[in-house]
C-alpha positions as CSV (number, residue, x, y, z in Angstrom):
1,X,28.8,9.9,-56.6
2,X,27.9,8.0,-53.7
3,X,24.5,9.4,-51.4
4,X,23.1,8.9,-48.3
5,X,20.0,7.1,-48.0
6,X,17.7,5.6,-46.4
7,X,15.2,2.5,-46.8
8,X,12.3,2.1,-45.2
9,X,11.3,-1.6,-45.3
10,X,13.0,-4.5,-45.2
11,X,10.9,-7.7,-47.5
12,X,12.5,-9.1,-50.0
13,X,12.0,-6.0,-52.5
14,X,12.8,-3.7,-49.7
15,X,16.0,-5.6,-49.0
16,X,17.4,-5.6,-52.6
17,X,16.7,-2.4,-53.5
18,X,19.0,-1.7,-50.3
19,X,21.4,-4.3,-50.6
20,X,21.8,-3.1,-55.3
21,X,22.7,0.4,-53.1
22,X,25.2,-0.6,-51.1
23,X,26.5,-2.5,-53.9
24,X,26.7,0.6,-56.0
25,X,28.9,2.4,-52.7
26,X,25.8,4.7,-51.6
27,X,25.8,5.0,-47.9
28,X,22.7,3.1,-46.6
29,X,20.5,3.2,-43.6
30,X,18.1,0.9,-43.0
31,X,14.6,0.5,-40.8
32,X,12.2,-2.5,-40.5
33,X,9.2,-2.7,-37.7
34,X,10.9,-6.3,-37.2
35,X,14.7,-5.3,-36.3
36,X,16.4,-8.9,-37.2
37,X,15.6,-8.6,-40.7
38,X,18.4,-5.3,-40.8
39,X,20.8,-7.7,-39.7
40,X,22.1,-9.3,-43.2
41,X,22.4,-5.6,-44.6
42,X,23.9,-4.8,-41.2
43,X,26.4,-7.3,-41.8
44,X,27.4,-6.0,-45.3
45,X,27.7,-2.3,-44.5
46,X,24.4,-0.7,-43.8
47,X,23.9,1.8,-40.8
48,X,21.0,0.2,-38.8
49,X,18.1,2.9,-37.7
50,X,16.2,2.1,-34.5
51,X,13.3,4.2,-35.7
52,X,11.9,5.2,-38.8
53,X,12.5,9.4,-37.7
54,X,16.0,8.0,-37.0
55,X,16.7,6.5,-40.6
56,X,14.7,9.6,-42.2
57,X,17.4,11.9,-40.4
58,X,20.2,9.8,-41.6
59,X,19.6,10.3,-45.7
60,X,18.4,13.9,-48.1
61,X,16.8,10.3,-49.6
62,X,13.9,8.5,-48.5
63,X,13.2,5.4,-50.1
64,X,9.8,3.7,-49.0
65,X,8.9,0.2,-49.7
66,X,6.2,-1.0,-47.5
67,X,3.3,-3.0,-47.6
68,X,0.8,-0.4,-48.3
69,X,-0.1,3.3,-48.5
70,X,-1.7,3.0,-44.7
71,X,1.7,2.0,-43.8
72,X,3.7,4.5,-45.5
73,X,1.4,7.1,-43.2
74,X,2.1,5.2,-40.2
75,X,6.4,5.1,-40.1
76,X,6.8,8.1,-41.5
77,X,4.0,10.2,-39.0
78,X,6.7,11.1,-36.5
79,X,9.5,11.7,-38.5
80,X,10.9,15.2,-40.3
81,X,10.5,14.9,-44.2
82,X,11.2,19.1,-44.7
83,X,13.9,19.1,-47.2
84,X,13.8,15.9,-47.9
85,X,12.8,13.3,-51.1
86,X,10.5,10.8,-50.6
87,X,11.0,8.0,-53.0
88,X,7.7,6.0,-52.5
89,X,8.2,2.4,-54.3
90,X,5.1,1.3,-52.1
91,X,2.1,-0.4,-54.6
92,X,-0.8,0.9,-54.5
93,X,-3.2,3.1,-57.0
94,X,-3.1,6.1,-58.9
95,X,-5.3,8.0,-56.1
96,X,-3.2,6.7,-53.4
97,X,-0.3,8.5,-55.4
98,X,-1.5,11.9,-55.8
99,X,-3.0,11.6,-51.7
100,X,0.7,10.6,-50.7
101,X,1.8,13.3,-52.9
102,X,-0.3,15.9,-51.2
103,X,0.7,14.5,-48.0
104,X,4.3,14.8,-48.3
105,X,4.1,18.5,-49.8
106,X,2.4,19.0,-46.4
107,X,5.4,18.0,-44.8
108,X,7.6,20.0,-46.8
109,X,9.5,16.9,-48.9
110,X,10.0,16.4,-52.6
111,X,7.8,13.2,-53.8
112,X,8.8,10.7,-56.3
113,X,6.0,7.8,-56.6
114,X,7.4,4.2,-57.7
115,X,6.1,1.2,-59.8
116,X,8.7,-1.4,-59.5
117,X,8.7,-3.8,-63.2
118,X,10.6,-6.1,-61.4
119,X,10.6,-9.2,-58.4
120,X,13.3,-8.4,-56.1
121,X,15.9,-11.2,-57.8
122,X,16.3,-9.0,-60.9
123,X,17.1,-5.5,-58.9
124,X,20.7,-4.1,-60.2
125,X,20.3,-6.5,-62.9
126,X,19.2,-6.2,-67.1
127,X,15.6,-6.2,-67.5
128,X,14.7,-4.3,-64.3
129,X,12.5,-1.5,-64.7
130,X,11.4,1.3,-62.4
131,X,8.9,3.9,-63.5
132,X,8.6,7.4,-61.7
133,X,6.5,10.3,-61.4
134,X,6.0,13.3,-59.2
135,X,8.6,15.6,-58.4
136,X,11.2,15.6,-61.8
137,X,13.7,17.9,-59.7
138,X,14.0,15.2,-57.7
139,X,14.2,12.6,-60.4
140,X,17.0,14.7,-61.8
141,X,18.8,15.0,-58.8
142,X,18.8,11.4,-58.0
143,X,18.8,9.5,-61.3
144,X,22.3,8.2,-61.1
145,X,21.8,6.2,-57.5
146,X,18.3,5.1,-58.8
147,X,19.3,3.8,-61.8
148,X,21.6,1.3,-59.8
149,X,18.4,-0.5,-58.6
150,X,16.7,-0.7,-62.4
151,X,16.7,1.4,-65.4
152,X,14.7,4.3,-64.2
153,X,12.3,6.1,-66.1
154,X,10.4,9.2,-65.7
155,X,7.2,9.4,-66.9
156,X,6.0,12.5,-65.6
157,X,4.7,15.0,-63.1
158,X,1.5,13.3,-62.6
159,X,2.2,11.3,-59.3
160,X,-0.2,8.7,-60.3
161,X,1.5,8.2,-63.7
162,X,4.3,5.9,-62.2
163,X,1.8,3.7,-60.6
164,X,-1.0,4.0,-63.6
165,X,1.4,2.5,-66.1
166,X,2.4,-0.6,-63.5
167,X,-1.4,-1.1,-63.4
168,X,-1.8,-1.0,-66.9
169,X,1.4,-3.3,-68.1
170,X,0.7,-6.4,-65.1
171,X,-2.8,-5.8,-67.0
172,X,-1.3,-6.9,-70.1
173,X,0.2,-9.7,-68.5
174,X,-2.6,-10.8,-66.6
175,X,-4.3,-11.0,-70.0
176,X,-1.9,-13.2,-71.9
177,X,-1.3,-15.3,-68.4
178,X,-5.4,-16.0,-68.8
179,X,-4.3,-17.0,-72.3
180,X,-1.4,-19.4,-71.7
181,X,-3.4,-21.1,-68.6
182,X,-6.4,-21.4,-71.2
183,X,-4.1,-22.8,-73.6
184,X,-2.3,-25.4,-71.5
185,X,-6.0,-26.9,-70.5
186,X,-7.3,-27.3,-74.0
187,X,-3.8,-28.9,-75.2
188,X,-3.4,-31.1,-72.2
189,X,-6.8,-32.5,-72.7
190,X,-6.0,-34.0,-75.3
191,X,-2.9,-35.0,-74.0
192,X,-0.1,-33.1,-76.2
193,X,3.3,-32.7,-75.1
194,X,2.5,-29.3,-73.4
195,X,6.3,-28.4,-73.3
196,X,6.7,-28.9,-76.9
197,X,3.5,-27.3,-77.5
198,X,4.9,-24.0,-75.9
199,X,7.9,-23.6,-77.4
200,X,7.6,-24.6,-80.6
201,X,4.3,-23.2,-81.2
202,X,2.5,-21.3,-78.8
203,X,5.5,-18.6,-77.3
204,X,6.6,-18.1,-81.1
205,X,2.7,-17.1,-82.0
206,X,2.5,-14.6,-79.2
207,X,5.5,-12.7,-80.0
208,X,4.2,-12.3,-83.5
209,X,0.8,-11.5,-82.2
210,X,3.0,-8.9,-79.5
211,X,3.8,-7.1,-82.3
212,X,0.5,-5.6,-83.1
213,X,0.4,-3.8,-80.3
214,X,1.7,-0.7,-81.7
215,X,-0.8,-0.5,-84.4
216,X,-3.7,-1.0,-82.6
217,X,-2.0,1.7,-80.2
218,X,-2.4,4.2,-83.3
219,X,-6.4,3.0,-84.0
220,X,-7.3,3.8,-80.5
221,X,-5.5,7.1,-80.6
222,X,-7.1,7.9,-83.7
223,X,-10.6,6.2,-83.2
224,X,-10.0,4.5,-86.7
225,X,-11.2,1.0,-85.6
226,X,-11.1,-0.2,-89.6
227,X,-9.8,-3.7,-90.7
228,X,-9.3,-4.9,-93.5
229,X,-7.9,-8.2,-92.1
230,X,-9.7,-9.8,-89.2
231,X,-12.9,-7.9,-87.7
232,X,-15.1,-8.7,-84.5
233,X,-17.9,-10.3,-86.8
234,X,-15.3,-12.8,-87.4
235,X,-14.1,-13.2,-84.4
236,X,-17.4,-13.2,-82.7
237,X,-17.6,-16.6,-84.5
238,X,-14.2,-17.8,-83.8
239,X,-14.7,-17.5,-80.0
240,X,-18.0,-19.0,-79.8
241,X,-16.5,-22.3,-81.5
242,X,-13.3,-21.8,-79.6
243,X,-16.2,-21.9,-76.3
244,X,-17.5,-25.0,-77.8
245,X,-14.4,-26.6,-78.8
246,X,-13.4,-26.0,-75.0
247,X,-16.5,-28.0,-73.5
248,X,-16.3,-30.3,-75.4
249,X,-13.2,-31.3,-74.3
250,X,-14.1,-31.2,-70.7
251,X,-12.2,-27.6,-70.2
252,X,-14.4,-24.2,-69.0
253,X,-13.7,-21.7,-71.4
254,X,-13.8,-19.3,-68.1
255,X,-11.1,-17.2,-68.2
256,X,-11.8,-16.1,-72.0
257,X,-15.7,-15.0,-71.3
258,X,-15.2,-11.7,-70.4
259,X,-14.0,-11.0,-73.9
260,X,-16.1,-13.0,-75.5
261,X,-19.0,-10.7,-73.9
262,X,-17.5,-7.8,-74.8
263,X,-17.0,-8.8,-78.4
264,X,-20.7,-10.3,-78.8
265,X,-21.9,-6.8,-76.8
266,X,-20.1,-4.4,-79.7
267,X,-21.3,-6.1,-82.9
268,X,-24.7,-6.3,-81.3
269,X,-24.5,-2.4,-81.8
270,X,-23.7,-3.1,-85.3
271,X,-20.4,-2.7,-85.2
272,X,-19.2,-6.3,-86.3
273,X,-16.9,-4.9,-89.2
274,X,-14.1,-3.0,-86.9
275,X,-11.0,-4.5,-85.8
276,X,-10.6,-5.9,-82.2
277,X,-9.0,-2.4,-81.3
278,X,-12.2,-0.7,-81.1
279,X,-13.1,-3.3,-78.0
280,X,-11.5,-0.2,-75.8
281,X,-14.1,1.8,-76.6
282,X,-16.5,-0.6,-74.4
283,X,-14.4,-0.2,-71.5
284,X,-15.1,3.5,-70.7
285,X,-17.7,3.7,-67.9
């Protein structure tokens, strides 16, 4: 069923997530502070807005997708949300969430808060994701023209939850990006084909390593930080040499410290015979 709806921001996210719309036969309307970046999607189909109240009018659907929360504030501060869902795909943090949230109750609109698990050349394509939170009405009512910019999953009422759980997976990847980057040093000091080196050794490794993730999910849940297989004594050991084996070879170990600390700081409290799961555990302020 095709909608009307609005976006609010016109980057290169902003632009696919309008342009995957159109392309699914939703009537679109479109606003950017800098007009001339409207005119490709004007050219294609979409209604041009010459204000942000003017595009809000236009749509029962809001979708924001600006630089920040400040700026989410600032377009929409003159326009007339009442009745209306706000589809905030903005980044930002958890607290920012819930404040929007709060804020656009004020106003009298449904709120839906966005973390887009995607750059803007996989929009409308397989392996797009978009979590939401807030308002599941609103999810409800508008799951069919959000799922043609990513599969879109609701993951509660929380507001923060969509933005949380975007936090929490570019965490994981941050993590193993440390690792690969660490990796590629070490190998191309000694001057190993590093090409060969990832895929023939290191990208199958990590995918088995990926698949313990589920059952150190179940130790944390359960606080059962046993091991009968490879505990933090052991690995305590393994990193300092791995540390070693780095300097030696003219490479700072830099980006692995930080777990190295936090490893050496849990079996100092005697706790050298759990599994690296309980390392979570030292992370709670």
């Amino acid at each position: 069923m095709s909608e009307n709806i609005s976006v609010l921001g016109l980057g290169l996210m902003g632009s696919a997530l309008a342009e995957a719309l159109m392309a699914a036969g939703h009537r679109v309307t479109v606003w950017n502070r800098t007009p001339a970046k409207a005119d490709p999607l004007v050219a294609k189909g979409a209604a041009r807005a010459a204000t942000p109240a003017a595009a809000v009018e236009a749509s029962p659907l809001v979708i924001a997708c600006l630089l920040d929360y400040p700026s989410v504030y600032d377009v929409l501060k003159d326009t007339e949300l009442s009745g209306r869902v706000l589809a905030n795909l903005t980044s930002g943090r958890p607290a920012e969430a819930r404040e929007a949230a709060s804020w656009a109750a004020e106003q009298g609109a449904d709120y839906l808060d966005g973390g887009i698990m995607a750059v803007p050349q996989m929009i409308a394509n397989p392996g797009a994701l978009i979590l939401y939170s807030g308002s599941e009405p609103a999810f409800d009512r508008h799951e069919p023209a959000l799922a043609a910019l990513a599969d879109a999953r609701y993951v509660g009422a929380d507001p923060g939850m969509a933005p949380l759980l975007d936090l929490a997976m570019l965490t994981g990847m941050y993590g193993q990006m440390a690792g690969v980057l660490e990796a590629a040093a070490l190998v191309t000091s000694a001057k190993f084909p590093l090409t060969e080196f990832t895929t023939t050794l290191l990208i199958p490794w990590l995918n088995a390593m990926a698949a313990l993730a589920p059952v150190w999910a179940e130790k944390i849940e359960t606080g059962d930080h046993h091991t009968e297989v490879s505990n933090l004594e052991i690995n305590r050991v393994g990193l300092e040499n791995l540390a070693r084996a780095f300097r030696e070879q003219g490479v700072k170990p830099d980006l692995l410290l930080p777990m190295k600390t936090i490893i050496d700081q849990r079996t100092a409290r005697g706790l050298g015979h759990e599994g690296l799961s309980g390392l979570v555990e030292e992370l709670y302020n």
